[in-house]
TINU-163491 format. One record per residue (C-alpha): residue in one letter; x, y, z; residue number from 1. Coordinates in steps of 0.05 Angstrom, whole numbers. Example, Ala and Ser with C-alpha at 12.3 -4.5 7.8 and 13.67 -1.06 7.14 Angstrom:
<recs>
[rec "A"; [246; -90; 156]; 1]
[rec "S"; [273; -21; 143]; 2]
</recs>
This chain:
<recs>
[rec "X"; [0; 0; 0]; 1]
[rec "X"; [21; 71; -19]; 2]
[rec "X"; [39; 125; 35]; 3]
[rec "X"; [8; 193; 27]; 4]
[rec "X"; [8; 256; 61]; 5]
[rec "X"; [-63; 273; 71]; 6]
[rec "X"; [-75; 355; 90]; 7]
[rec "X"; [-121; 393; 124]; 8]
[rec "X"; [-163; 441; 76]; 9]
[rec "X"; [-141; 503; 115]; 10]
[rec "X"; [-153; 539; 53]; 11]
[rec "X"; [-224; 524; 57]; 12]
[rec "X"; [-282; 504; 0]; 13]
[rec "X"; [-266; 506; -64]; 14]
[rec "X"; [-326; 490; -113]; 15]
[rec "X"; [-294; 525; -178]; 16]
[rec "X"; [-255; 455; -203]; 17]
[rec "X"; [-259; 378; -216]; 18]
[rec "X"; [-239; 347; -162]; 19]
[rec "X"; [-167; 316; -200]; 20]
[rec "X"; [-156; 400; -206]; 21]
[rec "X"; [-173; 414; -132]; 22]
[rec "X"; [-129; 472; -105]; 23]
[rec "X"; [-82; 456; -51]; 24]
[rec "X"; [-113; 456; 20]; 25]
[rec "X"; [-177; 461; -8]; 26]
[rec "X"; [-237; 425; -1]; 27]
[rec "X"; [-298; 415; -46]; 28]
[rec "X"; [-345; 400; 17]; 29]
[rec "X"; [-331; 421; 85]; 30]
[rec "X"; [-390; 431; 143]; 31]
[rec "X"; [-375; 454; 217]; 32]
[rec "X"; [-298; 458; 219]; 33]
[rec "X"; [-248; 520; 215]; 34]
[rec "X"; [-177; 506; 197]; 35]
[rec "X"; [-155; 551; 267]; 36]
[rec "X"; [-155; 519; 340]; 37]
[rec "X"; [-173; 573; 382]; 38]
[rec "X"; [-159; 529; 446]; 39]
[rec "X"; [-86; 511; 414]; 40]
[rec "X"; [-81; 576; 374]; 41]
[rec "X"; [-46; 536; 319]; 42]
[rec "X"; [-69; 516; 247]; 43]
[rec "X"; [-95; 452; 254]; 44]
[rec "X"; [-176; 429; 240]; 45]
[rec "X"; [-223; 441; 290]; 46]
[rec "X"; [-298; 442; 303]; 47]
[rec "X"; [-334; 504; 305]; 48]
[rec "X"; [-361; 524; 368]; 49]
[rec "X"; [-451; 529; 375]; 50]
[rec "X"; [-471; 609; 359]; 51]
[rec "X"; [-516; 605; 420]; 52]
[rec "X"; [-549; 559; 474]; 53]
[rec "X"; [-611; 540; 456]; 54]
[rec "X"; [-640; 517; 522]; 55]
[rec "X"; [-630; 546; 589]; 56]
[rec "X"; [-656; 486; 631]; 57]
[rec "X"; [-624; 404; 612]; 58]
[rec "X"; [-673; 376; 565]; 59]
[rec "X"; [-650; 298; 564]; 60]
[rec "X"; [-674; 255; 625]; 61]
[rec "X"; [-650; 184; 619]; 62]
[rec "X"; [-661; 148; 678]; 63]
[rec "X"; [-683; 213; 716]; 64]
[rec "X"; [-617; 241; 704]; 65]
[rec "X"; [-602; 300; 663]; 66]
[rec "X"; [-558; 270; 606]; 67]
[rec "X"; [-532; 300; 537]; 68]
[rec "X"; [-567; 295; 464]; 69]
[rec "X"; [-523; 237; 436]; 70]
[rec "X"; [-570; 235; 374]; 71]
[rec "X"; [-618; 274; 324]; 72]
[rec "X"; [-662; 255; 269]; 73]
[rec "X"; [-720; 261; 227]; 74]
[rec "X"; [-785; 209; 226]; 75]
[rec "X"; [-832; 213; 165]; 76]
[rec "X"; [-896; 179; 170]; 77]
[rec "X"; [-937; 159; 114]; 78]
[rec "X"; [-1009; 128; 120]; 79]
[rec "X"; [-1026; 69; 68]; 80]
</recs>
């Protein structure tokens, strides 16, 4: 198996090219991330943070303990 340096798209999206003419340290998809740690203050890829809280109060109970939202999704229902 090959060995290949695989980079961080700190220069961002790109959605102008193919993808065999992608710019370097670009990406054609990206969703959440910024290539800056703030926590580090380094270039490296990083999550962005939430803009604001959305609930004051816990809103999981599991067990009748306040927990974190591990998952979200969307249910359709459709009637035969």
């Amino acid at each position: 198996m090959a060995n290949f340096i695989l980079k961080f798209p700190i220069r961002g999206i790109n959605k102008s090219r193919v993808p065999d003419e992608q710019p370097e340290a670009t990406s054609p998809d990206m969703n959440n991330v910024r290539p800056f740690d703030v926590l580090d203050e380094r270039i490296r890829g990083g999550q962005r943070p939430g803009m604001v809280k959305r609930y004051d109060e816990e809103i999981t109970i599991i067990a009748g303990e306040a927990g974190p939202i591990i998952t979200m999704c969307e249910v359709s229902v459709t009637e035969l």
